[in-house]
Residue, then its C-alpha position, 0 to 999 in steps of 0.5 A: x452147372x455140369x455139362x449136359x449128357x449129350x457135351x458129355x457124350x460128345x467129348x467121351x467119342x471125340x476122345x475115342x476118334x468115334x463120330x457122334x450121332x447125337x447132337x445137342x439140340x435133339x434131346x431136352x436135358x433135365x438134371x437129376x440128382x443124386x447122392x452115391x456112395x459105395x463099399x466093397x461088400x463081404x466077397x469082395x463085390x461093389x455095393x451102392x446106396x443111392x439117396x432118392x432121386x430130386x426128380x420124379x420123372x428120373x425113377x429108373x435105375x439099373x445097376x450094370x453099364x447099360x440104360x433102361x428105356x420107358x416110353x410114355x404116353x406123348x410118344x417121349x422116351x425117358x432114359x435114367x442111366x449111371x455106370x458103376x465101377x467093376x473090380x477086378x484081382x488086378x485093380x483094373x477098373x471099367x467106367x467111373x460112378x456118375x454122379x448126375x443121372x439125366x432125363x432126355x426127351x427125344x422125339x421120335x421113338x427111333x431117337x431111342x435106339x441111338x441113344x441107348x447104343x450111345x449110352x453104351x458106347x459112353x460107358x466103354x469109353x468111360x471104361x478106356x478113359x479109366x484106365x488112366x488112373x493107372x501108369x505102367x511099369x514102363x513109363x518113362x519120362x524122356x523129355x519134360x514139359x517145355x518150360x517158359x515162354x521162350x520155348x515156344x519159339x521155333x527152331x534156330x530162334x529165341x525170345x529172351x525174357x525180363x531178367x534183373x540186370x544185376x543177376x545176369x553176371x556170376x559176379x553178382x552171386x559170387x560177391x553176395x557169397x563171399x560177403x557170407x562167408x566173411x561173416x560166417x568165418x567170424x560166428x563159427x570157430x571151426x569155419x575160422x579155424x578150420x580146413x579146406x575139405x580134401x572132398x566134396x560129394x553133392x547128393x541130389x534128390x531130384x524133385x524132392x521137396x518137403x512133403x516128399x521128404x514128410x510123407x517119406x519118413x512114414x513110407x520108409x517106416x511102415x515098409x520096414x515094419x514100423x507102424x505107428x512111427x517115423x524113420x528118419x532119414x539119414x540127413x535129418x541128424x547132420x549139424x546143419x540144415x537150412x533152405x534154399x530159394x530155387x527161382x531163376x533169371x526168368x521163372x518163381x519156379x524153376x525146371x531142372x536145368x536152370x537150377x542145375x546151373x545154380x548149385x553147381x555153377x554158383x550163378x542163376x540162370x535162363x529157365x531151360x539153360x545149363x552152364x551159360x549165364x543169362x546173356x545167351x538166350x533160350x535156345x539161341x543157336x550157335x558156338x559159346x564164347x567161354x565169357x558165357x559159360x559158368x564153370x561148375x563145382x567139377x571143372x573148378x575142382x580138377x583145375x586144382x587137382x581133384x579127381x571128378x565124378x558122376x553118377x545118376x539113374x537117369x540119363x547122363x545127358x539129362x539136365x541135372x547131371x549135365x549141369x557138371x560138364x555142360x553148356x547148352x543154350x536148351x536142355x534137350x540138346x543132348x545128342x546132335x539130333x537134338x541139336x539139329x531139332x532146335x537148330x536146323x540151320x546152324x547145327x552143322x557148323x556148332x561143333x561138339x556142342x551137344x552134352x553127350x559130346x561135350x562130356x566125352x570130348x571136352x571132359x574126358x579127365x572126369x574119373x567116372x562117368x555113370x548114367x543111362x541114355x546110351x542111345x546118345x552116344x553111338x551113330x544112328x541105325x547101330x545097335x546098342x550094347x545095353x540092348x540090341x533092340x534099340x539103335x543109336x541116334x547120333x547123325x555124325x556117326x561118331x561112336x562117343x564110347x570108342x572115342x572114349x575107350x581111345x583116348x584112355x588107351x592113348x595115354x595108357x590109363x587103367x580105366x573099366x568100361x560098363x555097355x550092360x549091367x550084367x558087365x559091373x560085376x566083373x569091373x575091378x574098380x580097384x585097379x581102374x582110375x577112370x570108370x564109364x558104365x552108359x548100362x542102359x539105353x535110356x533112363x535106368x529102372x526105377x529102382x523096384x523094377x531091378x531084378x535081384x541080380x542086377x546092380x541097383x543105384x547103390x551098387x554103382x555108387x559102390x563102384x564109384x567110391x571105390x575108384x575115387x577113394x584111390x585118388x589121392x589129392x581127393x575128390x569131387x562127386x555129384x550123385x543124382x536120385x533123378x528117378x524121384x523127379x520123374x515118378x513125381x511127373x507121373x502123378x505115381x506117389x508110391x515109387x516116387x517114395x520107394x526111389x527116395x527110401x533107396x536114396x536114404x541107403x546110398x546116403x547113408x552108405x556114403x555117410x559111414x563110409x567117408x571120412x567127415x573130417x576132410x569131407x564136405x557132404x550135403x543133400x538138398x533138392x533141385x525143386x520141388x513138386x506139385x505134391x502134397x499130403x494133406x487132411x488128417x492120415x492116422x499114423x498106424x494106416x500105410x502113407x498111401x491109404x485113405x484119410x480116415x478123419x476127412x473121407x467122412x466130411x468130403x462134399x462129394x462123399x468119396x474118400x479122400x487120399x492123404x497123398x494127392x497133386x496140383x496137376x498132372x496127367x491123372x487131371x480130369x477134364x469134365x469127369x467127376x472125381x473117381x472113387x479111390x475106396x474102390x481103386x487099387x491106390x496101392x499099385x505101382x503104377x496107380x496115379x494119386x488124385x489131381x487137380x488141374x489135368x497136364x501132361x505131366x505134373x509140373x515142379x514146386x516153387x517151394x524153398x528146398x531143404x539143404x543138409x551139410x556135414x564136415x568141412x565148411x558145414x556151418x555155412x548152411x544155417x540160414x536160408x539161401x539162394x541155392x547158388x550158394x551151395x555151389x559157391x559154398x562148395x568151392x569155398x570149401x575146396x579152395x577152387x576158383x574163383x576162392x584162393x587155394x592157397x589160403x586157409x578158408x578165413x584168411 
């Protein structure tokens, strides 16, 4: 049974901070039933239809966001209301259809008066509460939900949770990798004959799980005009493809950061945790012994003379590119104003151990270097390069970027620094062999909010190819389309599919640029989302519509979407399901239909899709733990702890 109005009024003026007059024991609430439909009449306006009212004393109805009062002969007042949805050019909408019309008998006639001003007062919060449905062009995710039991510890503490003892050791997931490969080198004869890769380029689609991947072979096609039919995406035709497992030490669904660890490390670890095995805690504060760190792909590949990249449009420090360089005990350590955050006792003795620290003092041998979050990497209370109206948070007044242009200058490297993104243009990659491009204070746009004359994601990958290309002994690149992931967060399936529409350019791009014979290249995903496309969408109708088959057959008699979410912020908590044959579902910004409210929808437990090509390639053609793409990347390189000197199968 659903709450009566006066809960619901309630929970409407506590969510505005109003004071609520009406309390539940001064009305005597009868339910009144009701069926609701709606379509948009020929100029556009909203028409209704309603079935007949299952109670006779509930007859009245006006169509506007107001209520209609009857006084009776016992001296009770009788009030039928209900809220319809006005549209504007926009896809702005005012208060929800509510489907339950409820008489309220109150006892004295002046009861009346603040009721209506209630109902009122109910339908401009209603009015406010809907504008939820839709994001903004500037929503941007700066810190994701704090995962796992021990995060809700406080500062300088930690809990560590139950791990199966033998995954706590890298040596556990290196010997199940090496006793794959062994029998790999036996099935395949161009594993057994074959060479290590001269390069490895490991591109990432944060977030996007398999119905990601589904529904965007329909967003790609019917953006190019292709109705009625699929585009592939580029990956799909590569000889090898499997899955893989995401869980980690503590989790059955990973964050980003303990799956980072995985595939590039080679080694499962604490949900929240980068580059530390399961030893350390969440958390934990203090300065790591390097028997904790996990080494990832990068470090392995230039302790055998690779040159070193990496690329993302999200912050550099963010959990997914930082599983390259760094080694943290919680993800969000990524200034020294994080650190003091979670470690307020400790942080002044735990020296450089922040990854925007980490990446510039401890890796400064990385070729190149691009990804937002500027604001990490200069002293508080200065003003940034990328935008002058935002400042710096770094409490030890280092500026990480000078110390970065000093050190290259130091050792007489040709290298290219990139402070906004109007500076790429004139960046001459072809003379530079370290290239460092922070263009944007936190998170680069998402991809449809790039002007035409500034470099999207693609334009720096072409910057980077052209500084890696030069390196001799080859290369190791992480490129990241983070932006997906964070999309997905908001509940927004439209720019989530349009970031991986540019993904399937920078990748094909990479795959008619490369050499295949000496390049290993793989796509996969760190997890997956709360995200699905469901029921029976036609195929000649746009991906982001309404389901023609299962909107005739719902039980509320509301259209059904294909593209909907388990959880996140567009859940409503007490509120019937809004209309979206009346909603703009085609808007940037619109917020797909979900069921379980949470501030931001949560990741998938879902096996993700792994896509090789080139050296090494077969070892994708069973189902994995997604450590092996990282032990699988190292194998092919001849990089610790693999022998160099060894052909692959020897």
């Amino acid at each position: 049974m659903p709450f009566g109005f006066t809960q619901t009024i309630r929970m409407q003026c506590e969510r505005s901070n109003l004071s609520c007059l009406l309390d539940a024991d001064t009305a005597a609430v009868t339910l009144c039933k009701t069926q609701l439909c709606s379509s948009p009449s020929v100029n556009g306006s909203i028409g209704m239809c309603f079935g007949s009212l299952s109670v006779d004393t509930c007859d009245g109805w006006m169509g506007t966001s107001s209520s209609t009062a009857k006084t009776v002969t016992n001296g009770h007042v009788e009030l039928c209301t209900s809220f319809m949805l006005f549209e504007s050019v926009k896809g702005m909408y005012s208060a929800g259809i509510v489907s339950t019309l409820e008489s309220i008998s109150v006892v004295k006639a002046t009861r009346a008066i603040i009721l209506i001003t209630f109902f009122v007062v109910f339908s401009a919060v209603q009015e406010a509460t809907n504008s939820q449905n839709l994001g903004t062009e500037n929503d941007v995710i700066t810190e994701e939900l704090n995962y796992g039991y021990s995060t809700t510890t406080t500062p300088g503490t930690t809990t560590q949770q139950p791990i199966v003892e033998n995954e706590r050791s890298p040596t556990y997931w290196y010997n199940l990798a090496k006793e794959r490969f062994e029998r790999d080198c036996q099935v395949f004869p161009t594993m057994k004959n074959g060479k290590r890769a001269k390069n490895v380029i490991l591109l990432l689609g944060d977030g996007m799980g398999l119905p990601t991947i589904s529904a965007g072979r329909f967003f790609v096609a019917q953006e190019i005009g292709l109705n009625g039919s699929i585009k592939k995406h580029p990956f799909e035709e590569w000889p090898y493809n499997t899955m893989a497992r995401t869980y980690d030490l503590e989790t059955s669904v990973t964050d980003s950061a303990s799956s980072a660890t995985a595939y590039l490390t080679g080694t499962k670890t604490r949900t929240g945790m980068i580059g530390l095995t399961g030893d350390i805690g969440v958390k934990q504060c203090g300065t790591w012994d390097k028997a904790y760190f996990a080494e990832s792909v990068l470090e392995a590949a230039y302790k055998v003379g690779k040159a070193t990249g990496v690329l993302t449009n999200t912050r550099i420090t963010h959990a997914s590119p930082s599983g390259c360089y760094g080694h943290v005990s919680y993800r969000d350590m990524e200034s020294d104003a994080n650190l003091k955050k979670f470690c307020p006792n400790e942080y002044k003795n735990m020296k450089c151990q922040d990854l925007a620290c980490q990446l510039i003092n401890d890796h400064p041998y990385i070729n190149v270097m691009i990804g937002g979050g500027q604001k990490n990497f200069y002293p508080q209370n200065v003003a940034l390069p990328a935008d002058l109206s935002v400042k710096g948070v770094r409490l030890d007044n280092r500026s990480l970027v000078d110390e970065w242009v000093n050190y290259h200058k130091s050792k007489g490297h040709k290298y290219c620094l990139v402070s906004k993104p109007s500076e790429l243009a004139s960046c001459d990659v072809s003379a530079v062999d370290y290239l460092l491009a922070l263009p944007y204070a936190d998170h680069m746009p998402y991809n449809h909010m790039i002007s035409w004359d500034e470099p999207n994601l693609l334009s720096y990958v072409r910057k980077a190819m052209k500084v890696l290309d030069r390196q001799a002994n080859g290369y190791f690149l992480f490129i990241e389309s983070g932006r997906i992931d964070h999309a997905h967060h908001n509940n927004e399936g439209r720019r989530s599919l349009d970031e991986m529409k540019h993904f399937d350019e920078i990748i094909a791009y990479i795959e008619n640029t490369v050499n295949l014979d000496e390049t290993l290249v793989i796509v996969t995903a760190d997890h997956s989302h709360s995200f699905e496309l469901v029921g029976q969408p036609g195929r000649f109708q746009s991906v982001l519509g309404l389901d023609q088959y299962y909107s005739n057959n719902t039980n509320d008699l509301m259209p059904l979407q294909g593209l909907n979410y388990m959880n996140g912020p567009n859940g409503l908590i007490n509120e019937a399901r809004r209309n979206p044959g009346i909603l703009d579902i085609f808007s940037w910004t619109y917020r797909q239909q979900t069921l379980v409210p949470l501030p931001y929808s949560s990741h998938g437990g879902d096996d993700v899709g792994v896509y090789a090509t080139g050296p090494m390639s077969p070892i994708f053609h069973v189902t994995v733990d997604n450590t092996m793409i990282a032990q699988a990347m190292k194998f092919a390189l001849g990089a610790y702890p693999f022998d160099q000197k060894k052909t692959p199968c020897e």
